[in-house]
PyMOL CGO cylinders between C-alpha atoms (Angstrom):
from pymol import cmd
from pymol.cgo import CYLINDER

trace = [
    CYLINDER, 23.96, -25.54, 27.53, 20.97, -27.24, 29.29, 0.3, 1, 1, 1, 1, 1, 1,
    CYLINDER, 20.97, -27.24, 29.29, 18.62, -24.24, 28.34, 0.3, 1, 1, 1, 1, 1, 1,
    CYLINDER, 18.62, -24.24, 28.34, 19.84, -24.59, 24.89, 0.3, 1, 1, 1, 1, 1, 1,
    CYLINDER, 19.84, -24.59, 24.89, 19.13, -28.34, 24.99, 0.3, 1, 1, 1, 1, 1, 1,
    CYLINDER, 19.13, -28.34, 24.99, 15.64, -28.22, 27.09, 0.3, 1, 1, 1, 1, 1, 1,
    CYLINDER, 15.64, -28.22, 27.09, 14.62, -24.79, 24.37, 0.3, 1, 1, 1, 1, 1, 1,
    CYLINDER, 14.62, -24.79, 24.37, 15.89, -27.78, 21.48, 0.3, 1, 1, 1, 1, 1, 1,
    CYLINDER, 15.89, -27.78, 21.48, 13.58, -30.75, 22.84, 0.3, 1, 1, 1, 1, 1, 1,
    CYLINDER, 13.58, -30.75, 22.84, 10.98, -28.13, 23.01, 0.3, 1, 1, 1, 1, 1, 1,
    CYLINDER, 10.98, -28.13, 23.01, 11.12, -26.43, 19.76, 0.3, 1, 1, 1, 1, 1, 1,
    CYLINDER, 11.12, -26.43, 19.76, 12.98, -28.75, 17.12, 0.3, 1, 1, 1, 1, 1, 1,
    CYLINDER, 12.98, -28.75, 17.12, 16.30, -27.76, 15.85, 0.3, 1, 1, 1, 1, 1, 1,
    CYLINDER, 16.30, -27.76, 15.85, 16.91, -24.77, 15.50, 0.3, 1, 1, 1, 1, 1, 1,
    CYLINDER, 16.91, -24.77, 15.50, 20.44, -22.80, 14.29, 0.3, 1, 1, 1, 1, 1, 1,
    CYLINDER, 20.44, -22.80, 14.29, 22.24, -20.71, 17.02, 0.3, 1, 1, 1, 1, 1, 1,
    CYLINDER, 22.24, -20.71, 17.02, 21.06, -17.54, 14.96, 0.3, 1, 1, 1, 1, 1, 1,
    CYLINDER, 21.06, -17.54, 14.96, 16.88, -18.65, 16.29, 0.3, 1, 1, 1, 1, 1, 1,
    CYLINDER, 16.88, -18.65, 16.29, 18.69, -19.79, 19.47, 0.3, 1, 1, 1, 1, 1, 1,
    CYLINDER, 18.69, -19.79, 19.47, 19.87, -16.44, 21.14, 0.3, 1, 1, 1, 1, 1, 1,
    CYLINDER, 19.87, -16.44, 21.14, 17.00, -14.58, 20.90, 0.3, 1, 1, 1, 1, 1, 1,
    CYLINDER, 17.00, -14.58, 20.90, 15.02, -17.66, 22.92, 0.3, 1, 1, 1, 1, 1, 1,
    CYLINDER, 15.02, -17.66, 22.92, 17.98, -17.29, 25.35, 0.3, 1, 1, 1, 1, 1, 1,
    CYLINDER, 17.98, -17.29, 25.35, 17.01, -15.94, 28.88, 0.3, 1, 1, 1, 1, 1, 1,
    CYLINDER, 17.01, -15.94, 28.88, 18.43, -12.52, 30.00, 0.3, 1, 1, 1, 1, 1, 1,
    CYLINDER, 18.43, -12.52, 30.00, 20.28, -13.66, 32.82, 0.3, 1, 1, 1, 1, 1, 1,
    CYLINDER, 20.28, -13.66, 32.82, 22.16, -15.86, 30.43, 0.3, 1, 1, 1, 1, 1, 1,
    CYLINDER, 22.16, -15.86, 30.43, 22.83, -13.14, 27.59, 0.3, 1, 1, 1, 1, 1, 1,
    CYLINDER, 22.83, -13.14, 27.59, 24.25, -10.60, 30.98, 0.3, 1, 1, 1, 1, 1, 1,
    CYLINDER, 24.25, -10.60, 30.98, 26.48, -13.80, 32.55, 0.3, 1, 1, 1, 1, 1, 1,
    CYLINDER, 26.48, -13.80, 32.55, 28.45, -14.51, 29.17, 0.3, 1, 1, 1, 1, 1, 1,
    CYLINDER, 28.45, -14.51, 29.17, 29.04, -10.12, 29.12, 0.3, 1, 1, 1, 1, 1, 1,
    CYLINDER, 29.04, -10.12, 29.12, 30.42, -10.18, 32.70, 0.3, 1, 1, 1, 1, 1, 1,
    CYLINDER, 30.42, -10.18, 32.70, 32.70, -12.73, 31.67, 0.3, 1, 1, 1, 1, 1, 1,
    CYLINDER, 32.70, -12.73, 31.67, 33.42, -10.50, 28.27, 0.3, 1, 1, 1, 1, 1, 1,
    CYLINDER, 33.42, -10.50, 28.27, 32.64, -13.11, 26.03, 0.3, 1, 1, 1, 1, 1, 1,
    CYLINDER, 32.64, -13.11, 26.03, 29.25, -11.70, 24.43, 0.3, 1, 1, 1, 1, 1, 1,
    CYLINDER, 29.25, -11.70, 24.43, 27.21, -14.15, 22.39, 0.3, 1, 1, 1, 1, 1, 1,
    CYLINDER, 27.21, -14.15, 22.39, 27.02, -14.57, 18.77, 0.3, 1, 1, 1, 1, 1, 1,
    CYLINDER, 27.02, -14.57, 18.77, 25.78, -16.91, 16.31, 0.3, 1, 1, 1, 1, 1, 1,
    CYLINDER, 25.78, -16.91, 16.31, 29.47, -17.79, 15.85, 0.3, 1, 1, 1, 1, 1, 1,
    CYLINDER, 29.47, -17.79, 15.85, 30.38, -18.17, 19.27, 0.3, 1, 1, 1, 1, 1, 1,
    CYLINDER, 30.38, -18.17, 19.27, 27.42, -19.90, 19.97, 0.3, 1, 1, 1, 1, 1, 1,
    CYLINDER, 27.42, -19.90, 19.97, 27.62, -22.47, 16.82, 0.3, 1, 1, 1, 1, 1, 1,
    CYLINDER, 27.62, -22.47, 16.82, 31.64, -22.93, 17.88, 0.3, 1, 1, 1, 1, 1, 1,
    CYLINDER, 31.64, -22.93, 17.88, 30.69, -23.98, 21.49, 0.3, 1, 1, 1, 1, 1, 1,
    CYLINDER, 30.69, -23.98, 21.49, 27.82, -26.33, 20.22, 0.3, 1, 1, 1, 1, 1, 1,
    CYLINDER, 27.82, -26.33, 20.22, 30.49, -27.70, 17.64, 0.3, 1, 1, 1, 1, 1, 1,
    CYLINDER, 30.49, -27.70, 17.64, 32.85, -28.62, 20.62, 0.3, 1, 1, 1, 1, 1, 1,
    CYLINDER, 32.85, -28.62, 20.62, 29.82, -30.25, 22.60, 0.3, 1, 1, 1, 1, 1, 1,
    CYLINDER, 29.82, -30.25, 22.60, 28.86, -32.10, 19.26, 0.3, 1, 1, 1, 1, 1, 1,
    CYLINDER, 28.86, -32.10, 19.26, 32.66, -33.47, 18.45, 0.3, 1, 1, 1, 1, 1, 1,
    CYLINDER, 32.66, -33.47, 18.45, 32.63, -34.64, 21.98, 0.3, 1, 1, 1, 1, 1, 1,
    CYLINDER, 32.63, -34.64, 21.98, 29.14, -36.84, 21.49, 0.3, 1, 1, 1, 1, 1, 1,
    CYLINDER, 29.14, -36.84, 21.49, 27.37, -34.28, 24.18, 0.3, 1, 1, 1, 1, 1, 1,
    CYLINDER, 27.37, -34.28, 24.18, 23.98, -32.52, 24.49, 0.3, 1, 1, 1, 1, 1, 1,
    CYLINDER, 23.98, -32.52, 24.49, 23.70, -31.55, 20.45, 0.3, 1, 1, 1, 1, 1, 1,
    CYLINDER, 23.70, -31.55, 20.45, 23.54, -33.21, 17.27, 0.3, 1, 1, 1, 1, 1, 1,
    CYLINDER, 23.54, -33.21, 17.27, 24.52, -31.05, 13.41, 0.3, 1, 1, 1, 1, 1, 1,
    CYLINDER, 24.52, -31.05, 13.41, 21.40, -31.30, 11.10, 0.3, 1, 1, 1, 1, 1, 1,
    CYLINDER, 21.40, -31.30, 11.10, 21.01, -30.22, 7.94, 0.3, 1, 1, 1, 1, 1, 1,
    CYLINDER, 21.01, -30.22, 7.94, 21.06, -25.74, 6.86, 0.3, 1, 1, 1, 1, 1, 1,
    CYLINDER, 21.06, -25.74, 6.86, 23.28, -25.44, 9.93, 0.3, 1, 1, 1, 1, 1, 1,
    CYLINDER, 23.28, -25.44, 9.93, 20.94, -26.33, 12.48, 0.3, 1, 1, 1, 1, 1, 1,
    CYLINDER, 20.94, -26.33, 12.48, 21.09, -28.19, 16.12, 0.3, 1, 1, 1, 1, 1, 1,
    CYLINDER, 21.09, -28.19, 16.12, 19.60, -31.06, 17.37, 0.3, 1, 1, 1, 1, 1, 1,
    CYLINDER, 19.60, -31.06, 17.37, 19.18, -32.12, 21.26, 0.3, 1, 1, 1, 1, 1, 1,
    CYLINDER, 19.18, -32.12, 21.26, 21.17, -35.34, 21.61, 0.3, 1, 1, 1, 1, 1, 1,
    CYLINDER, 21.17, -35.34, 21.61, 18.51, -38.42, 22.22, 0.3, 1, 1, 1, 1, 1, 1,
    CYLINDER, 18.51, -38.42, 22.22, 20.40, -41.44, 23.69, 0.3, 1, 1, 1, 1, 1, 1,
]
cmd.load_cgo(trace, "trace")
């Protein structure tokens, strides 16, 4: 989640679909050893549990992600 939330204060928000491809390889080959492949759904639900607890992410408008300021 912090290379989501450093690509986010670099880039603006963004929605998890623009998000993976940024991702770095390592990342992408560490979520398919642990057989959980990422998706734009997968990716969104995670962010939505980080963003109901008031951590890293904020929801902005068209389904997009903001880095938490604050």
């Amino acid at each position: 989640m912090q290379e989501i939330a450093e690509l986010l204060a670099e880039r603006g928000p963004l929605k998890p679909a623009e998000i993976l491809p940024e991702l770095r390889a390592v990342t992408h080959r560490g979520a398919s050893l642990h057989k959980d492949s990422l998706t734009p759904g997968k990716l969104r639900k995670r962010m939505d549990v980080r963003v109901f607890h008031g951590r890293y992410f904020e929801p902005r408008d068209e389904g997009r992600y903001a880095r938490k300021v604050g």
